[in-house]
C-alpha positions as a printed Julia matrix, in Angstrom:
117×3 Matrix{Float64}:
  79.95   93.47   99.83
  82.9    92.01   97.62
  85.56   94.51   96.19
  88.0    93.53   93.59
  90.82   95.75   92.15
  88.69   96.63   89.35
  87.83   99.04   92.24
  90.73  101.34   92.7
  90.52  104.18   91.61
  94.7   103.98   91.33
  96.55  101.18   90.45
 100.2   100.2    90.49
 102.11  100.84   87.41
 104.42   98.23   88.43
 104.86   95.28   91.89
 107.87   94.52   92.06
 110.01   91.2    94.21
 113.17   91.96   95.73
 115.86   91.17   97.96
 118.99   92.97   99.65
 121.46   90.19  101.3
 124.92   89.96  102.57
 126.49   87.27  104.39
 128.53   86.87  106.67
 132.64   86.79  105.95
 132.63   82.83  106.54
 129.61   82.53  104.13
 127.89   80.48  106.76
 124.52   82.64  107.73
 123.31   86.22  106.44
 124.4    89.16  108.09
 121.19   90.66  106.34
 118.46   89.64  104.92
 115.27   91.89  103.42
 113.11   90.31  101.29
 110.51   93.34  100.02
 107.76   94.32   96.91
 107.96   97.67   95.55
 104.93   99.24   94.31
 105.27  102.25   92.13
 102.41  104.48   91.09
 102.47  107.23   88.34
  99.92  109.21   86.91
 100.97  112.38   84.52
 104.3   114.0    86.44
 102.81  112.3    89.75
 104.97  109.5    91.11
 104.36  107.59   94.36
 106.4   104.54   95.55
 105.84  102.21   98.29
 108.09   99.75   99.69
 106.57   96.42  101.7
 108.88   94.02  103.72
 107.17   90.72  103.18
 108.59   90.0   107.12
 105.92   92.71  108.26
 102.86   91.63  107.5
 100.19   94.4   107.78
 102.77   97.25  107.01
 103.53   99.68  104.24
 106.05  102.47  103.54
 105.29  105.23  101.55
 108.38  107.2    99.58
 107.05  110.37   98.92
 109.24  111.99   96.87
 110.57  115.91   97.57
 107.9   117.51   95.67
 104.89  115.18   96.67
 101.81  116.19   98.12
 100.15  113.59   99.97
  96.47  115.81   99.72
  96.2   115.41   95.64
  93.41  113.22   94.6
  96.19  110.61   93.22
  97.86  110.74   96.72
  94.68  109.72   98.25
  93.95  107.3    95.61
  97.31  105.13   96.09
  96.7   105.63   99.86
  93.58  104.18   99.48
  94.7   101.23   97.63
  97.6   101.03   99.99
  94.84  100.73  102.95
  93.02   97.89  101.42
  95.71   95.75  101.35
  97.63   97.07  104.92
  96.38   97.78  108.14
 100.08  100.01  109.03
 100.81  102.5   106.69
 103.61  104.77  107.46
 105.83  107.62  105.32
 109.7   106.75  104.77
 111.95  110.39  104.54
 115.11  111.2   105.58
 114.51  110.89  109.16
 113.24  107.03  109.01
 109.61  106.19  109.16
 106.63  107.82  110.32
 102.81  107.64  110.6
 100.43  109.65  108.6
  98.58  112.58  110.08
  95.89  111.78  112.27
  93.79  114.11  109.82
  94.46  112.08  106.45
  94.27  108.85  108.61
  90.69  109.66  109.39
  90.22  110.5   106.12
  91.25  107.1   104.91
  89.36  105.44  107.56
  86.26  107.11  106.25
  87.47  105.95  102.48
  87.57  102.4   103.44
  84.13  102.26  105.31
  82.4   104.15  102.16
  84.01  101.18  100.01
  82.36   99.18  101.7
  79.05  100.27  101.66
């Protein structure tokens, strides 16, 4: 079976390219250098953002934001979409990254095989 994303059931309202750099006093090398896209997805008051360092291939962040709740059906939709295109997806708070909840990741495995049947 071929997908396409005509079949997401949520879509980005916006993919965006950037990058966070600073070199080095002498100007010779980069002290850092991140290179990321940032997807952001919004339906009614709902608004989901995640972050994707194009070094980490495979990998996604997901900023909830205070008031999220990552068991709505738009939640699950842009995690969905996020685990079509990612094989790691992980949530970004104020502690640094972590995984999802072995219940919602079986739920998302189970999402993926359906969309393929």
């Amino acid at each position: 079976m071929f997908l396409s994303d005509q079949d997401d059931r949520v879509t980005p309202v916006s993919i965006e390219h950037g990058i966070d750099a600073m070199m080095t006093e002498d100007g010779q090398a980069f002290e850092f250098y991140y290179n990321f896209l940032i997807y952001t997805f919004r339906q009614g008051d709902e608004t989901l953002v995640a972050k994707h360092y194009l070094d980490q291939p495979g990998e996604v962040s997901l900023t909830p934001l205070p008031s999220s709740d990552l068991n709505t059906s738009f939640a699950k939709g842009v995690l969905l979409y996020l685990a079509m295109r990612y094989s790691r997806i992980t949530t970004l708070g104020e502690h640094g990254t972590a995984p999802l909840t072995a219940a919602l990741l079986s739920e998302l495995a189970d999402a993926v095989r359906a969309a393929f049947r």
